[in-house]
N, C-alpha and C positions, 0 to 999 in steps of 0.2 A: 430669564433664559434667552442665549442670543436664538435668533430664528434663520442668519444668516445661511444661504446657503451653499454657500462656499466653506462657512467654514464646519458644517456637516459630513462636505465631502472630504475635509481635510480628514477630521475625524477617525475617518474609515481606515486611513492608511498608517496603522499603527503598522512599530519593528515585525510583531508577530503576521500581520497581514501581508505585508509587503515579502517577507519569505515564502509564505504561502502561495504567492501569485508567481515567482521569480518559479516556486516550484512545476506548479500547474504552467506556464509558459514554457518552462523548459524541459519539456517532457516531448513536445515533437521532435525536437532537436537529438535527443539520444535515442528517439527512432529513428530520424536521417543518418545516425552513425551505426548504430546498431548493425541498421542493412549495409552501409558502407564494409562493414569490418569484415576482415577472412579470418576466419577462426582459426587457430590451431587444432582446437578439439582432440589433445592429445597425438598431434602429429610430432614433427622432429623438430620444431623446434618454436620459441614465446612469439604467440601475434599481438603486438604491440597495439595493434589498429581495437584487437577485440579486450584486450589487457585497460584501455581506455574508456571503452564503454563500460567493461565491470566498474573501474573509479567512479566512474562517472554517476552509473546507478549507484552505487554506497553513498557518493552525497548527495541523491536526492533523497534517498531515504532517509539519511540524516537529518536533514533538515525538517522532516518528521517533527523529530524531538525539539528540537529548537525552538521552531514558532511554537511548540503547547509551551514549552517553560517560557519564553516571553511574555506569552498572553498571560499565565499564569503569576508570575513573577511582577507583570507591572500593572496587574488587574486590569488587563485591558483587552478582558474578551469581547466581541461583538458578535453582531447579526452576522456580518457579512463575513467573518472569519468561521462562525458556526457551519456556513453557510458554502464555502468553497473549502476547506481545509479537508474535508470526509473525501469530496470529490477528487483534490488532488490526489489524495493518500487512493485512493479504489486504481485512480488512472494507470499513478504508478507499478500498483500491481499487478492491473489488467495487460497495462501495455507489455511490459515482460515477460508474463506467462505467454501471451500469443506471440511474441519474440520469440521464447523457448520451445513452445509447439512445434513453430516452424526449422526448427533446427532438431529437433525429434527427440528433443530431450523430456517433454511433458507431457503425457498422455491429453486429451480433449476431456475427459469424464474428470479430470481432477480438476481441471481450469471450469469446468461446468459446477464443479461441485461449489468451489472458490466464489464465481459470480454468482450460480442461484441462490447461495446464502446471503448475500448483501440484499438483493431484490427481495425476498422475503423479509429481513430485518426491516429493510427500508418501508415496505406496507405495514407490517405490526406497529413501527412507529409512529408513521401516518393515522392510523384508524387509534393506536392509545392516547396520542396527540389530542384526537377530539375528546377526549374523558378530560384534559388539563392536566394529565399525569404523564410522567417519564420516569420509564423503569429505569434503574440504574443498572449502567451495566457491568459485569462479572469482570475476571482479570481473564478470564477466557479467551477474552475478545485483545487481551493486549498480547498477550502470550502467542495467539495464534497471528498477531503481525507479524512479531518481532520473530518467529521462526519460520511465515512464507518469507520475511524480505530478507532474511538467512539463509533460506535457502538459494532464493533468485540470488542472489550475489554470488554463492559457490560457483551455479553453475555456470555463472558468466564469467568466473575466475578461470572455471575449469576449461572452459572454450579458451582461453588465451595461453592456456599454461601445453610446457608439448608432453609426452608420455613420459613415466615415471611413476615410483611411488609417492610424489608429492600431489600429481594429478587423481590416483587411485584415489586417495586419502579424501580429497577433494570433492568429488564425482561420489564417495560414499556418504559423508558426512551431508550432504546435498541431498541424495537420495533421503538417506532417511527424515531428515529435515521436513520435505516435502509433505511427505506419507504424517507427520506427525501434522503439519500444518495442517491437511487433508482432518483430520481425526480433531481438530483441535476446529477448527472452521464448523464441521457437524453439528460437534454437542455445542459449542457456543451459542450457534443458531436455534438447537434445540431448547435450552438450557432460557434463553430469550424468549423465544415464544410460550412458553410452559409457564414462564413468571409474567407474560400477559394475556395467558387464557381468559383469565376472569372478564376480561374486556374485550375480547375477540369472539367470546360465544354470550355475548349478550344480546337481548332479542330486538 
């Protein structure tokens, strides 16, 4: 086995890593646009400025799925993709809830509920870690992605689009998304920690 280490660090920068990082790097960038952009927010008429940051947010989350099916597909998980991939994926959706606070579209208790569920997940995993076990996790936990980063996308849709029934439509389907994400974030957490009691209350 070479010991080289150069080519160690080559290693590192598989397809699915290198999307990984392109995402986590460009996540300050569509907060610089973000704050740029004038909403329409159902005014008279499409803001193109906030219409670019919604695109904009849809492919980073994209790219979500991409880097898992590449790791996945060319067996080429690593440490260091284990290891920033969660991170990007949290950022992305921390940075746009407090994007969305700020424009008053997302209450602060729902954006609290969102982050204090990772922080918990993230110490149960911590403390199961030291047993040498990893609980597997539920579809709970994919389902309540894929309907926060559903939601954040309406409502950044719906900031660009001007009033109408297409905006209503929009601004509802959002809404509820949310509340579901909310409800789905809960029990997942819950649902987590319940399947590693056994190793949380040992003495």
């Amino acid at each position: 086995m070479s010991t080289d280490p150069s080519q160690a660090r080559e290693s590192v920068w598989t397809p699915a890593n290198v999307v990984t990082t392109i995402r986590a790097v460009l996540i300050p960038l569509w907060m610089v646009l973000a704050g740029l952009a004038v909403p329409s927010a159902g005014g008279e008429s499409l803001s193109a400025s906030s219409l670019a940051v919604a695109v904009f947010y849809i492919l980073l989350s994209a790219t979500d799925k991409l880097d898992g099916y590449l790791a996945r597909s060319r067996n080429e998980v690593t440490v260091f993709g284990k290891f920033l991939d969660p991170i990007a994926d949290k950022l992305v959706v921390v940075t746009a809830l407090l994007y969305l606070i700020e424009q008053g579209l997302v209450p602060v208790w729902m954006v609290f509920v969102i982050v204090a569920r990772e922080f918990v997940i993230s110490g149960v995993r911590m403390v199961v870690a030291t047993e040498g076990v990893v609980i597997a996790a539920s579809n709970l936990g994919k389902y309540k992605t894929a309907s926060t980063m559903t939601s954040i996308s309406g409502y950044l849709v719906w900031l660009a689009l001007p009033a109408g029934p297409i905006a209503e439509a929009v601004w509802w389907v959002s809404l509820v998304l949310m509340w579901v994400a909310v409800a789905l974030t809960a029990w997942s957490g819950v649902d987590y920690v319940v399947k590693s009691k056994d190793y949380l209350l040992k003495g």
